[in-house]
C-alpha positions in Angstrom: 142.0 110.0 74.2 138.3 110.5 74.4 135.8 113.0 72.5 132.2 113.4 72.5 129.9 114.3 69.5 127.3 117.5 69.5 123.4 116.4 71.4 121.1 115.0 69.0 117.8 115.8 69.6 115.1 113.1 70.1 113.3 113.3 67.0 115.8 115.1 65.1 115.5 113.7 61.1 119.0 114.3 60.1 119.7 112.0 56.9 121.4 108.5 57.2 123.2 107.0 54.3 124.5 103.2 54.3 126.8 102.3 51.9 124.7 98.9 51.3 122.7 96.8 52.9 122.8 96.2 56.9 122.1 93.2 59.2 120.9 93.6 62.3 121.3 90.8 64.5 118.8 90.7 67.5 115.8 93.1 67.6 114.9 93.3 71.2 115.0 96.6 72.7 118.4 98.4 72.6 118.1 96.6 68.4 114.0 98.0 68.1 115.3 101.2 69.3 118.0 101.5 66.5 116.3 100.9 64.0 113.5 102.8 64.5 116.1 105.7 64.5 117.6 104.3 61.2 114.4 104.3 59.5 113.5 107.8 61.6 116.8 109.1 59.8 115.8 108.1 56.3 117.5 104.7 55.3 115.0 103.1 53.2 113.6 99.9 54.7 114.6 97.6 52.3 118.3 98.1 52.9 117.3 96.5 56.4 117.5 93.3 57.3 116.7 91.5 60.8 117.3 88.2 62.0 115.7 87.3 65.3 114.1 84.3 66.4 111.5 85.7 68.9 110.7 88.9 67.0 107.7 90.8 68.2 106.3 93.8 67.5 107.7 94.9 64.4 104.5 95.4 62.4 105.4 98.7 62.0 109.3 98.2 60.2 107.5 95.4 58.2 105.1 97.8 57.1 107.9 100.9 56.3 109.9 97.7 53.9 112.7 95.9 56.5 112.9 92.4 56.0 112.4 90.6 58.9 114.3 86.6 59.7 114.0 83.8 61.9 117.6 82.8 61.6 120.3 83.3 58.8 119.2 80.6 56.4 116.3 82.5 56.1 118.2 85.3 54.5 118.0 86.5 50.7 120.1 83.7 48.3 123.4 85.8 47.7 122.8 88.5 50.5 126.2 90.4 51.4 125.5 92.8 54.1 127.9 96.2 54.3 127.1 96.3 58.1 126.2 94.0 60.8 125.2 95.0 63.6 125.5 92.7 67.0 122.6 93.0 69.2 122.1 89.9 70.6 122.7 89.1 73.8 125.8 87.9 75.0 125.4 84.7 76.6 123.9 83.4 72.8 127.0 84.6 71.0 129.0 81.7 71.1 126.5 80.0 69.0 124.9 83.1 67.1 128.2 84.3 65.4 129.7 81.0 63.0 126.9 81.4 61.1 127.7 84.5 60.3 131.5 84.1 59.6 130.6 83.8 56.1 130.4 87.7 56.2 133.5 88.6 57.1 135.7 90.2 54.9 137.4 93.5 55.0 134.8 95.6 53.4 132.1 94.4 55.7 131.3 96.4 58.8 131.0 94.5 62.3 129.6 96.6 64.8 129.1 94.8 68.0 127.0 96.3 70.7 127.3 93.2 73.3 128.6 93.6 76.7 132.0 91.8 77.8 132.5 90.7 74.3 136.0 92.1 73.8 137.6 92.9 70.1 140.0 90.1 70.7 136.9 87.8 71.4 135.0 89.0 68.3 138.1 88.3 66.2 138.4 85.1 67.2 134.7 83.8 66.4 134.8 86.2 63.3 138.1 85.6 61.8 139.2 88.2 58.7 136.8 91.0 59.5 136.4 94.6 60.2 135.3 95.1 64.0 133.9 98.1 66.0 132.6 98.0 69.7 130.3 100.4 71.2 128.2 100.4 74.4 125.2 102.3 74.1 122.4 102.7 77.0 118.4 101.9 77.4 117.5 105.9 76.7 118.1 104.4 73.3 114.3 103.8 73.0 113.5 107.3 73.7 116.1 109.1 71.4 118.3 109.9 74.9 121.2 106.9 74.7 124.5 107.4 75.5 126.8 105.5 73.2 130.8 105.0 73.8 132.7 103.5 70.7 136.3 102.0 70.9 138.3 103.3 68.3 140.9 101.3 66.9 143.8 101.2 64.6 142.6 99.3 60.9 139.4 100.7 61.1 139.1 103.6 58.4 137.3 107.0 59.4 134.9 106.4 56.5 133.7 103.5 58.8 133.9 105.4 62.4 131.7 107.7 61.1 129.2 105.2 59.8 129.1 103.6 63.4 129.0 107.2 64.7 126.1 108.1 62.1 124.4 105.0 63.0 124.5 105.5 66.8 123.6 109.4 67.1 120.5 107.8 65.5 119.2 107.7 69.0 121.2 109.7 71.2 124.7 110.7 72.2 127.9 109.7 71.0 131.8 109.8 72.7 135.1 107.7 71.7 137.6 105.9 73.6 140.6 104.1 72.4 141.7 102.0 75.3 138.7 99.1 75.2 139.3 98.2 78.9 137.4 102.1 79.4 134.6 100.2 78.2 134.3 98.3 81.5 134.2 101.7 83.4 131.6 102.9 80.7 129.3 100.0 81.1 129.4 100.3 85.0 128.2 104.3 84.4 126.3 104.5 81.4 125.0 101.4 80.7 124.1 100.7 83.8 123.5 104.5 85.4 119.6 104.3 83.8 119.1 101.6 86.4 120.5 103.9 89.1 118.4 106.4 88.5 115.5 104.6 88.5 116.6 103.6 92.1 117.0 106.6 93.1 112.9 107.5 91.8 111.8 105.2 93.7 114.1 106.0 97.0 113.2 109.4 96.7 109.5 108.0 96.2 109.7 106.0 99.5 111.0 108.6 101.4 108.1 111.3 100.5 105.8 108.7 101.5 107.6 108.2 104.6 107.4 112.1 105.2 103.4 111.5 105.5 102.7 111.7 101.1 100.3 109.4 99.7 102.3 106.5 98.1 100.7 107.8 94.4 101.9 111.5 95.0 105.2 110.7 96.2 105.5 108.6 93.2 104.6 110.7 90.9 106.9 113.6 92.6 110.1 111.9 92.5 109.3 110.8 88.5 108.8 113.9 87.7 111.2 115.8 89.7 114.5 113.4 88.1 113.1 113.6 84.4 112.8 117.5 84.9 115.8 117.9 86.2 117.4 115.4 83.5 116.3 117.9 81.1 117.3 120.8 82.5 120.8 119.6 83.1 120.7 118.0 79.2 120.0 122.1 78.0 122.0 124.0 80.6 125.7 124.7 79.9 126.2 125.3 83.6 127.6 122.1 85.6 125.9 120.1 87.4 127.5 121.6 91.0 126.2 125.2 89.9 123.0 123.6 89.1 122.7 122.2 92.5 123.6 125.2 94.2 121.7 127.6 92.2 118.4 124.8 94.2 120.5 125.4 97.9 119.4 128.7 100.0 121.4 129.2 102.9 120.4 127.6 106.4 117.4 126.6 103.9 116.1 122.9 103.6 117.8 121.5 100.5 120.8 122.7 102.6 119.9 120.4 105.1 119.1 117.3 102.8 122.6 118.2 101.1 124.5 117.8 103.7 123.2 114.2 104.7 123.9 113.2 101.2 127.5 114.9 100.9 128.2 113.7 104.5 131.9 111.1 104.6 129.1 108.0 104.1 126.8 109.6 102.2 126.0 109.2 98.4 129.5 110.1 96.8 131.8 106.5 98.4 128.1 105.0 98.0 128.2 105.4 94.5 132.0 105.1 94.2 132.1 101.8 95.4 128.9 100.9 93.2 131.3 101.9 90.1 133.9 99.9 91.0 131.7 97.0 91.7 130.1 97.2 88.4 132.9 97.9 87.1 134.9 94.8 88.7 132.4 92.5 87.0 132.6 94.0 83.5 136.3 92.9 83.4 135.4 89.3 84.7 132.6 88.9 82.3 135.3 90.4 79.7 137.8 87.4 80.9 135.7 85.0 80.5 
């Protein structure tokens, strides 16, 4: 069973309530990007904390009240977070999360936003608590993710729809409830930003190869993706009728088309890119 949520628009200030204070654990990017939307939504710094050992450039969430911490001793005498939020990278888990076992108790959220850390793996290094995973994307740090959550028996909907709250904060939103989707998820969505900027600068290479300046066929191909990015975010038509609706017979789209839809052409390309990705999300899942 899967469902998606409405399309929040990037700098859309639709209010945020947390039912107590929230940990955020890592604050590199995909972390920065959340809470900015957090305090964008209207949570109130100083019901946000940050633990992060390299932080950087967080003058500005200082500055609207989060507290900011180099590592969990750090933390306010007596703290009890309602949420904590996973963002640190996966390979530092194993170490990251005892310290923070001490949290776990049924009324504490753990939303974990880690690739190949499974539920059953999070259980294990957390014990007695209350676990959600999502996999969001990079377009996080415009307003434009793409976020997937599991959703799983003994979690109540009071608590989806804080993790659903918390991640339309920068973009999109769509459930699964068999976890092993995630794996197909991470291979499109998480990864797909990286794909697409291949393809800019494919389609870049190729315009200079057609006799355009390097700069210009740059700058054509950038603009050309995040255009039509756009215009396939606010069209209700699909993505086929948009393409066609470009196509005029015997015209030359036509002509590039029918390279790329050609028996090797961009559709087993990409299928086999999938499975790949997908392939290793289940081995990093396994350990």
């Amino acid at each position: 069973m899967t469902g998606t949520s409405g399309h929040p628009q990037a700098g859309n200030v639709q209010s945020l309530r947390l039912p107590g204070a929230m940990l955020l654990l890592g604050c590199g990017k995909m972390g920065g990007a959340m809470l900015r939307g957090w305090l964008a939504r209207g949570v109130p710094g100083t019901q946000l904390f940050v633990v992060d050992t390299n932080p950087r450039d967080l003058d500005d969430v200082i500055a609207a009240g989060v507290t900011v911490v180099a590592g969990p001793a750090d933390l306010p005498a007596g703290f009890t977070p309602a949420i904590v939020l996973l963002a640190i990278k996966p390979q530092f888990m194993d170490q990251a999360l005892p310290d923070y076992r001490r949290f776990a108790r049924p009324q504490t959220l753990f939303l974990s936003i880690a690739a190949g850390k499974t539920l059953a793996y999070l259980r294990q290094q957390l014990g007695d608590a209350t676990i959600v995973r999502a996999m969001p994307n990079t377009p996080a740090a415009v307003g434009r993710g793409m976020s997937v959550i599991v959703r799983q028996p003994g979690v109540s909907q009071v608590q989806l729809e804080l993790c659903a709250g918390l991640l339309s904060a920068v973009g999109e939103i769509a459930w699964v409830d068999d976890e092993d989707l995630i794996n197909a998820v991470t291979a499109v969505s998480g990864g797909g930003p990286a794909y697409v900027f291949l393809l800019i600068e494919c389609l870049a290479e190729a315009g200079r190869e057609a006799g355009l300046p390097a700069e210009l066929a740059m700058q054509l191909a950038r603009s050309t993706v995040c255009g039509s990015g756009e215009l396939a975010r606010q069209s209700s038509e699909s993505a086929e009728a948009l393409r066609k609706a470009v196509m005029s017979p015997k015209g030359t789209t036509e002509q590039a088309i029918a390279v790329l839809t050609a028996p090797d052409g961009l559709q087993p390309l990409m299928t086999r890119a999938i499975a790949a990705a997908t392939r290793r999300s289940r081995e990093i899942a396994a350990g």
